[in-house]
N, CA, C and O atoms as a Tinker XYZ file with bonds, in Angstrom:
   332  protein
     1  N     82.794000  324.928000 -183.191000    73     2
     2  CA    83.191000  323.743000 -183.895000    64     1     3
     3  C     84.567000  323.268000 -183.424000    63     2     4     5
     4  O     84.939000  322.097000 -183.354000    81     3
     5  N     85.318000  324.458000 -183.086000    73     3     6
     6  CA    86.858000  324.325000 -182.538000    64     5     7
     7  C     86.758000  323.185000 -181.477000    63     6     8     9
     8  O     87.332000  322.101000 -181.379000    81     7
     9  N     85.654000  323.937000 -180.581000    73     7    10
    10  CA    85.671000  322.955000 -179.027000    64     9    11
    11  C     85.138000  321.547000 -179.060000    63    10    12    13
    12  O     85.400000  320.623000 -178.290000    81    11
    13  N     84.359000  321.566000 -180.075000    73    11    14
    14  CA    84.110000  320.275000 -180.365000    64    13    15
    15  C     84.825000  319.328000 -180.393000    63    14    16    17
    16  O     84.803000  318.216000 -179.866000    81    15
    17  N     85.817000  320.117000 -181.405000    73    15    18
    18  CA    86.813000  318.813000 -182.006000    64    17    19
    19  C     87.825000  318.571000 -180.979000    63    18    20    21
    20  O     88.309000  317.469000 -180.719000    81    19
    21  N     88.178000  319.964000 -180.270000    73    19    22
    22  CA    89.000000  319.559000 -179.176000    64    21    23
    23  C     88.866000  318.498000 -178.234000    63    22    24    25
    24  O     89.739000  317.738000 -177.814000    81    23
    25  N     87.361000  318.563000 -177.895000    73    23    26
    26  CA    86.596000  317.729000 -176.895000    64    25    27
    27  C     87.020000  316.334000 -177.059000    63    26    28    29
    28  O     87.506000  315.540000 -176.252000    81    27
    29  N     86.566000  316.178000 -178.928000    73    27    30
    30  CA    86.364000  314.653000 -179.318000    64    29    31
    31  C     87.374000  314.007000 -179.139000    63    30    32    33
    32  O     87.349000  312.864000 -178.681000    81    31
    33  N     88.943000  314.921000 -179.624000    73    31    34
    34  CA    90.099000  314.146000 -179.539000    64    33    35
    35  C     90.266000  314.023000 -178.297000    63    34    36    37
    36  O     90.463000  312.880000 -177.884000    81    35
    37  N     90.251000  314.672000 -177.736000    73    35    38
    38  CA    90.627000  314.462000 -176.022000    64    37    39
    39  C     90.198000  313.020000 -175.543000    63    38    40    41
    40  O     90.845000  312.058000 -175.127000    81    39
    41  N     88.650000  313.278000 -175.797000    73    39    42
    42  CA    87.991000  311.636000 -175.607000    64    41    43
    43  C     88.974000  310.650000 -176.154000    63    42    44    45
    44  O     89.780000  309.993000 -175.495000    81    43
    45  N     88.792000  310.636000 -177.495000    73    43    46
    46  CA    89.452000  309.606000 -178.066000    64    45    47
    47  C     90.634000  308.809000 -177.220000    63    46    48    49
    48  O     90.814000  307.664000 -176.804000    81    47
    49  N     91.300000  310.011000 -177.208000    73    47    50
    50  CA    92.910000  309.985000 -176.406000    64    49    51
    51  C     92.603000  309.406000 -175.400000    63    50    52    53
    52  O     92.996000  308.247000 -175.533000    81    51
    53  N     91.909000  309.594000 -174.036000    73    51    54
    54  CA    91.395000  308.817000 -172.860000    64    53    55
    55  C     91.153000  307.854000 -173.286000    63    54    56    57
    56  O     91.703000  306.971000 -172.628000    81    55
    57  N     90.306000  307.286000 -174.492000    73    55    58
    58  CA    89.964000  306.189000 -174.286000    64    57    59
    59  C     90.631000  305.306000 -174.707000    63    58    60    61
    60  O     90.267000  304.144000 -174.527000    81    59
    61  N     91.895000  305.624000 -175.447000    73    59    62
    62  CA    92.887000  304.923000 -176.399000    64    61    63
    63  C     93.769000  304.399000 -174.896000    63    62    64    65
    64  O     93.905000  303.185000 -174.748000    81    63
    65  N     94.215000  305.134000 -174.062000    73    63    66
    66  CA    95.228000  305.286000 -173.109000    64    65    67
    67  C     94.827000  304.358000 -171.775000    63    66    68    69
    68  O     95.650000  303.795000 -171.053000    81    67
    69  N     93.575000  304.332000 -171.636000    73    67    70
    70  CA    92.781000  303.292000 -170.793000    64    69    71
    71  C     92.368000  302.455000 -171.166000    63    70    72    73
    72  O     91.815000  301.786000 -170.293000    81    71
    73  N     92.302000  301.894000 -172.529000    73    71    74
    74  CA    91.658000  300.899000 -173.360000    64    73    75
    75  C     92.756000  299.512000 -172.546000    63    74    76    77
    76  O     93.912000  299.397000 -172.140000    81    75
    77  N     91.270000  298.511000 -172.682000    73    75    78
    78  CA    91.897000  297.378000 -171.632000    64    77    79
    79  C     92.489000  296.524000 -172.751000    63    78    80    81
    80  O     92.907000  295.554000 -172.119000    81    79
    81  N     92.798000  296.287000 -174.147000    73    79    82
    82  CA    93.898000  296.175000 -174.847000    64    81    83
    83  C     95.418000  296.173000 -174.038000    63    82    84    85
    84  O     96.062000  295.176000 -173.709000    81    83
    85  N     95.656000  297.129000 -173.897000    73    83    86
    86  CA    97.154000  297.495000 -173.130000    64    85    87
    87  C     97.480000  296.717000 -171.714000    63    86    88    89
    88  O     98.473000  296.135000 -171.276000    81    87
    89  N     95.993000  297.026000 -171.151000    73    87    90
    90  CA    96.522000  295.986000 -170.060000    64    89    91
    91  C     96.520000  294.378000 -169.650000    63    90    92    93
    92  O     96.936000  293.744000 -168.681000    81    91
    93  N     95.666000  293.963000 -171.199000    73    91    94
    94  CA    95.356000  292.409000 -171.837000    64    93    95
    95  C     96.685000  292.458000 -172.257000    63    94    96    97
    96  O     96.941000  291.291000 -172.552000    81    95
    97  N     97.532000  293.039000 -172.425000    73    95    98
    98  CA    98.623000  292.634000 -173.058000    64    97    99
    99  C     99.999000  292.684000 -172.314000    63    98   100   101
   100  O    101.019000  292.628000 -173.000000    81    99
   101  N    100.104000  292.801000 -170.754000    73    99   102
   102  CA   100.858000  293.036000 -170.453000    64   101   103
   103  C    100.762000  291.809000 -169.535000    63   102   104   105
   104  O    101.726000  291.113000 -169.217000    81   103
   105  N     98.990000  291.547000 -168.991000    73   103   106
   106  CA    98.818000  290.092000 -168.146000    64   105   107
   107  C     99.029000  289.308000 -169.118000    63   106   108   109
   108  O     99.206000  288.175000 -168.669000    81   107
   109  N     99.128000  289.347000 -170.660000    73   107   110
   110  CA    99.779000  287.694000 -171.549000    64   109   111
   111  C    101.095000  287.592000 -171.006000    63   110   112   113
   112  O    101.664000  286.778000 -170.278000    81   111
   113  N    101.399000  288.616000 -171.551000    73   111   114
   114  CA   103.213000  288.782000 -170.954000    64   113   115
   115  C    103.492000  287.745000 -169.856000    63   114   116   117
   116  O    104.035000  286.644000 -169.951000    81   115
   117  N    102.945000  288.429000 -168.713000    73   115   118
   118  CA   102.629000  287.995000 -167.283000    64   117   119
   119  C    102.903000  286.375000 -167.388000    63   118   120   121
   120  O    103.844000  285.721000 -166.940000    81   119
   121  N    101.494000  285.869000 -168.306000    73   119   122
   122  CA   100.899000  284.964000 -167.718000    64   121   123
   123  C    101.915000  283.801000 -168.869000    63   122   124   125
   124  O    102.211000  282.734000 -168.331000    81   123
   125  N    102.396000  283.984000 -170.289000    73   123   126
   126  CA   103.241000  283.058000 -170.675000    64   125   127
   127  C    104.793000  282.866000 -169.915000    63   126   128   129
   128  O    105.457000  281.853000 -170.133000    81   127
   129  N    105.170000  283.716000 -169.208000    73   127   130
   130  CA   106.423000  283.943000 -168.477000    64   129   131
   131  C    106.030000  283.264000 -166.921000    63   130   132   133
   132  O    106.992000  282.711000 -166.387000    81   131
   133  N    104.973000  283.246000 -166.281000    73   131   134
   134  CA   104.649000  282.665000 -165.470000    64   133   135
   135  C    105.030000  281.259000 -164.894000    63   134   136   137
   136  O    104.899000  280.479000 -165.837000    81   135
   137  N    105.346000  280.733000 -164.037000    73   135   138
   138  CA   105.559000  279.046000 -163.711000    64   137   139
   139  C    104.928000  278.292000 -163.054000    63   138   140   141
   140  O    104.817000  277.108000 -163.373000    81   139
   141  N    104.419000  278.763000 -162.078000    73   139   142
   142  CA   103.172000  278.461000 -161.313000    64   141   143
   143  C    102.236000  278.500000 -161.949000    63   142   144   145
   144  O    102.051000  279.502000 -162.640000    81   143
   145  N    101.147000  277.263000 -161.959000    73   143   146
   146  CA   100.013000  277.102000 -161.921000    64   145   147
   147  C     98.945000  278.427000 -161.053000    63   146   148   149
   148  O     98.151000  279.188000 -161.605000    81   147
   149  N     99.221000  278.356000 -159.829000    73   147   150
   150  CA    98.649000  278.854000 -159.075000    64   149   151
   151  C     98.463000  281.285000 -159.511000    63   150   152   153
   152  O     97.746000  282.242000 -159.218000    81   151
   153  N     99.582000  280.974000 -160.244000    73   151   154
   154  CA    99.800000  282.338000 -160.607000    64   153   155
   155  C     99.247000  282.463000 -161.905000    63   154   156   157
   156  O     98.325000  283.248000 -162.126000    81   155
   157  N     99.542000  282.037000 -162.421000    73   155   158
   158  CA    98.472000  282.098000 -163.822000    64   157   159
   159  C     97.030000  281.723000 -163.725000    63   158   160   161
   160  O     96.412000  282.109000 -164.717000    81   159
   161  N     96.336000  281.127000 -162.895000    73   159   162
   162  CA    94.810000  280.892000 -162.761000    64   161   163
   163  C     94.463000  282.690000 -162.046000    63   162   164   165
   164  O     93.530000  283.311000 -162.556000    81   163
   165  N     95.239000  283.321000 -160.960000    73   163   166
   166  CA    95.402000  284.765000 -160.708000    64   165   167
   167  C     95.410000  285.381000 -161.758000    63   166   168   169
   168  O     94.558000  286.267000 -161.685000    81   167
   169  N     96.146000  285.393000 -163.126000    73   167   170
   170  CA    96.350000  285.815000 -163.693000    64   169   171
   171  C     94.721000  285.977000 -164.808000    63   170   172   173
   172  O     94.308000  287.029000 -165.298000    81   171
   173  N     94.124000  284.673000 -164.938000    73   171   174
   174  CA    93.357000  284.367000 -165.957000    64   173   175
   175  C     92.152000  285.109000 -165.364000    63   174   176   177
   176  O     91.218000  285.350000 -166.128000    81   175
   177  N     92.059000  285.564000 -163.860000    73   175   178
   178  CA    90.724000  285.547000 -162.972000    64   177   179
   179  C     90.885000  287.479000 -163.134000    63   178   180   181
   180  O     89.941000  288.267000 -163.177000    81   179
   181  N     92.223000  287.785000 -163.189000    73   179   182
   182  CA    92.441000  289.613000 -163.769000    64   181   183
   183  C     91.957000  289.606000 -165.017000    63   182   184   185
   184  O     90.807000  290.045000 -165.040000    81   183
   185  N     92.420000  289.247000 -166.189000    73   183   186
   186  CA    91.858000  289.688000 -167.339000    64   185   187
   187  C     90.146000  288.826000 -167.380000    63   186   188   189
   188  O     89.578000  289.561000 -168.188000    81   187
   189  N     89.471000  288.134000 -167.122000    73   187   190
   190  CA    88.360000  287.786000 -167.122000    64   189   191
   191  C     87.546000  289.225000 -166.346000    63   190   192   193
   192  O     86.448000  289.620000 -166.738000    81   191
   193  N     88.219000  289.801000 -165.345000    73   191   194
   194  CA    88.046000  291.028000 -164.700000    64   193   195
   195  C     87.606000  292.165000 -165.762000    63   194   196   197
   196  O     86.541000  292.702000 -166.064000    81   195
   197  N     88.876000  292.259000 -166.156000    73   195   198
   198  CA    89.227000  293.543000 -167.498000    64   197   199
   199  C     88.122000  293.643000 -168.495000    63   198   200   201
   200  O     87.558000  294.653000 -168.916000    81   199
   201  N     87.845000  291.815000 -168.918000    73   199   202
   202  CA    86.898000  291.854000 -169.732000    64   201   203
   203  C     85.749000  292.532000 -169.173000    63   202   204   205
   204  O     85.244000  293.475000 -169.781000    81   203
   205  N     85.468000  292.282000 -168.487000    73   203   206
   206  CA    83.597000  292.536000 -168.177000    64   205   207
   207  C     83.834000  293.279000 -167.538000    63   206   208   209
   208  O     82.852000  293.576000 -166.857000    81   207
   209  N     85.153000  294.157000 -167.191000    73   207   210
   210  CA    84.519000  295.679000 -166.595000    64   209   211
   211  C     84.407000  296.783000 -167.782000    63   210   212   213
   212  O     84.762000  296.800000 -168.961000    81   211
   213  N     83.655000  297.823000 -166.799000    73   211   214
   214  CA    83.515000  299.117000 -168.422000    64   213   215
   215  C     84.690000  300.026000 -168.413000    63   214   216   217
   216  O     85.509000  300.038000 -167.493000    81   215
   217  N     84.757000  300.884000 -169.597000    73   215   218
   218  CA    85.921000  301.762000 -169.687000    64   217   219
   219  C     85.170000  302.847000 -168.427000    63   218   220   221
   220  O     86.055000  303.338000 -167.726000    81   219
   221  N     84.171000  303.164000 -168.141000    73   219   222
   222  CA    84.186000  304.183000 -167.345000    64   221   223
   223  C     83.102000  305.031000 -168.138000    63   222   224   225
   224  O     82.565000  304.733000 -169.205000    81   223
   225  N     82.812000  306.747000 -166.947000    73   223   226
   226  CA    81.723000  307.030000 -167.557000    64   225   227
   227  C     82.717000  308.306000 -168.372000    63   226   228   229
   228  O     82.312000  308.769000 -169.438000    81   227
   229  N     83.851000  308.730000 -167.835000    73   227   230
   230  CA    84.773000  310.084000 -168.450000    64   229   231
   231  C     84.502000  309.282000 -170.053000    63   230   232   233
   232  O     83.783000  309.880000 -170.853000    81   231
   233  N     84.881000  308.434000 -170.304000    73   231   234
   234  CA    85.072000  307.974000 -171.398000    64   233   235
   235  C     84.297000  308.454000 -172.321000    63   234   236   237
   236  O     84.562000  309.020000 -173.381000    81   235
   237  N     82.733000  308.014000 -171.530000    73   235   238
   238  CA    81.982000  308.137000 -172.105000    64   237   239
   239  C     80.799000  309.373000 -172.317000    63   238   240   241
   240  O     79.710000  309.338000 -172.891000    81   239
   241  N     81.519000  310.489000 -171.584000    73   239   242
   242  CA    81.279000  311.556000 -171.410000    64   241   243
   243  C     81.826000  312.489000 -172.478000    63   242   244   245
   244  O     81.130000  313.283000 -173.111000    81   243
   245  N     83.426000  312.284000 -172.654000    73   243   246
   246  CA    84.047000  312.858000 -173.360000    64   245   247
   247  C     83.660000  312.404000 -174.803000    63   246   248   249
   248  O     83.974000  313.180000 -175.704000    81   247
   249  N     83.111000  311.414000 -175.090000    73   247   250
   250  CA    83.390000  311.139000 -176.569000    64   249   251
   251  C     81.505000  311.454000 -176.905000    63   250   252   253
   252  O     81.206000  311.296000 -178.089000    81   251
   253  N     80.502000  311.802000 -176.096000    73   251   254
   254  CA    79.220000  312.213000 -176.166000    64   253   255
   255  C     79.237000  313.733000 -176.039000    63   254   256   257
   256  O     78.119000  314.145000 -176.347000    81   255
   257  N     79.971000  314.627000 -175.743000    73   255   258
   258  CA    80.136000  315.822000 -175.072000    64   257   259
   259  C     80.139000  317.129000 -176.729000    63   258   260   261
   260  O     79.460000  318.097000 -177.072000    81   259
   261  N     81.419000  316.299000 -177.345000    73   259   262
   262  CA    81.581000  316.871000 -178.980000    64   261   263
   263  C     80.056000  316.812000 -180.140000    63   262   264   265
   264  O     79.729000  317.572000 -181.052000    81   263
   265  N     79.464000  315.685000 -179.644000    73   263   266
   266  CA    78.339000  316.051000 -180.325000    64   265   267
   267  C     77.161000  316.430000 -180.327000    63   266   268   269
   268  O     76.412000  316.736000 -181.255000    81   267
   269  N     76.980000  316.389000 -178.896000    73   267   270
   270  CA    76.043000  317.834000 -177.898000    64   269   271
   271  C     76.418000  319.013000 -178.554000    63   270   272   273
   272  O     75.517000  319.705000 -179.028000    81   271
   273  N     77.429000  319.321000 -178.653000    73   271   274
   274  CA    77.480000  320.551000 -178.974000    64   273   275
   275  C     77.751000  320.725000 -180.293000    63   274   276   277
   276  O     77.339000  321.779000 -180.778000    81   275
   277  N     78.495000  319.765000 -181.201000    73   275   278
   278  CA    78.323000  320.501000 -182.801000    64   277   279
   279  C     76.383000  320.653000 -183.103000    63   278   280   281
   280  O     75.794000  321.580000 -183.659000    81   279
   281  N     75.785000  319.348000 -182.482000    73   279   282
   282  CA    74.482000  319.923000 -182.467000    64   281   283
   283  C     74.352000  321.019000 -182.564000    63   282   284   285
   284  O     74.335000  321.628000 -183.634000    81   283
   285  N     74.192000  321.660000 -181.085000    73   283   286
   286  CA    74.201000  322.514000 -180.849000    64   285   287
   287  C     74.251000  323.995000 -181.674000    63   286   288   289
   288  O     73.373000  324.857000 -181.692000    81   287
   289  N     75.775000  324.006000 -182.455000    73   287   290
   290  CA    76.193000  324.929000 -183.117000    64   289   291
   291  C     75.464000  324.681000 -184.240000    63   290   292   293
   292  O     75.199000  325.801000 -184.679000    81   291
   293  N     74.971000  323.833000 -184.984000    73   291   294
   294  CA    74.023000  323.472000 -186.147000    64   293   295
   295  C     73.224000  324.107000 -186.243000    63   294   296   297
   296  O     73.238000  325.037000 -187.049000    81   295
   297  N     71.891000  323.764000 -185.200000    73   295   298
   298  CA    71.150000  324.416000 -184.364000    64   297   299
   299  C     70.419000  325.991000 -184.404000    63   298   300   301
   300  O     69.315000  326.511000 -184.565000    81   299
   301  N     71.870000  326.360000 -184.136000    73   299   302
   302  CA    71.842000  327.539000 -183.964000    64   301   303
   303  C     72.123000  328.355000 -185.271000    63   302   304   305
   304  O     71.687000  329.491000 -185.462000    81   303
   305  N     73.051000  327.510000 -186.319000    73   303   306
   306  CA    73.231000  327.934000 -187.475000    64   305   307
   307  C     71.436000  328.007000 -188.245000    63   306   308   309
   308  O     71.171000  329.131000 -188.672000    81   307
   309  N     70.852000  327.463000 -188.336000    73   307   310
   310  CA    69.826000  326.803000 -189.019000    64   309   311
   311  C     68.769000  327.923000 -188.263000    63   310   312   313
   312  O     67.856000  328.434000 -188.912000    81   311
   313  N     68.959000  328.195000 -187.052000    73   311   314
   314  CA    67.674000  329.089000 -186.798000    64   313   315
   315  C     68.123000  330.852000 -187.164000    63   314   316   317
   316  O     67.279000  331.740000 -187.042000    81   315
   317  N     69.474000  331.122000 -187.588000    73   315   318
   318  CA    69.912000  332.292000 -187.901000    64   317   319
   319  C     69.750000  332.161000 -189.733000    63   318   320   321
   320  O     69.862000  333.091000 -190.531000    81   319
   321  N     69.533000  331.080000 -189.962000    73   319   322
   322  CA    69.448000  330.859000 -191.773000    64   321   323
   323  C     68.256000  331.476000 -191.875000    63   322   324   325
   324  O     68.084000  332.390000 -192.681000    81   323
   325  N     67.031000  330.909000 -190.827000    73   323   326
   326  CA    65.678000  331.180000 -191.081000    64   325   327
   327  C     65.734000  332.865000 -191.188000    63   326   328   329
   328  O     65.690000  333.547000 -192.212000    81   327
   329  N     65.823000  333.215000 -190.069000    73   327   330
   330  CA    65.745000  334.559000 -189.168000    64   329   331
   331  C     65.882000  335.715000 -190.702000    63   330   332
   332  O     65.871000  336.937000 -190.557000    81   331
């Protein structure tokens, strides 16, 4: 159950730390400080990017991984209940 939870936060944490939030917020920055036209349409064509890409598969590995296995440990609880 320990590793589980270890697992989950871990995920979490990756996905908090890569979450495209942070980097939507640094091209606003960018893009209201900007003066050029030409740099801000660059700018608008990155986060249109950000949007429609995925966080990745770690992401999504790590935050599926914790409940494989509390399964798991359930599982195993439930067939030692019978026994």
């Amino acid at each position: 159950m320990l590793i589980a939870t270890i697992i989950g936060l871990t995920g979490i944490a990756v996905y908090y730390v890569s979450a495209v939030g942070f980097e939507m917020l640094s091209i606003s920055k960018q893009y209201f400080s900007a003066e050029s036209m030409e740099y801000k349409q660059q700018l608008l064509a990155v986060g249109q990017g950000l949007i429609a890409g995925t966080q990745g598969l770690i992401c999504s590995l790590l935050s599926l991984v914790p409940w494989i296995v509390f399964s798991v440990l359930i599982g195993r609880r439930l067939i030692q209940m019978k026994a």
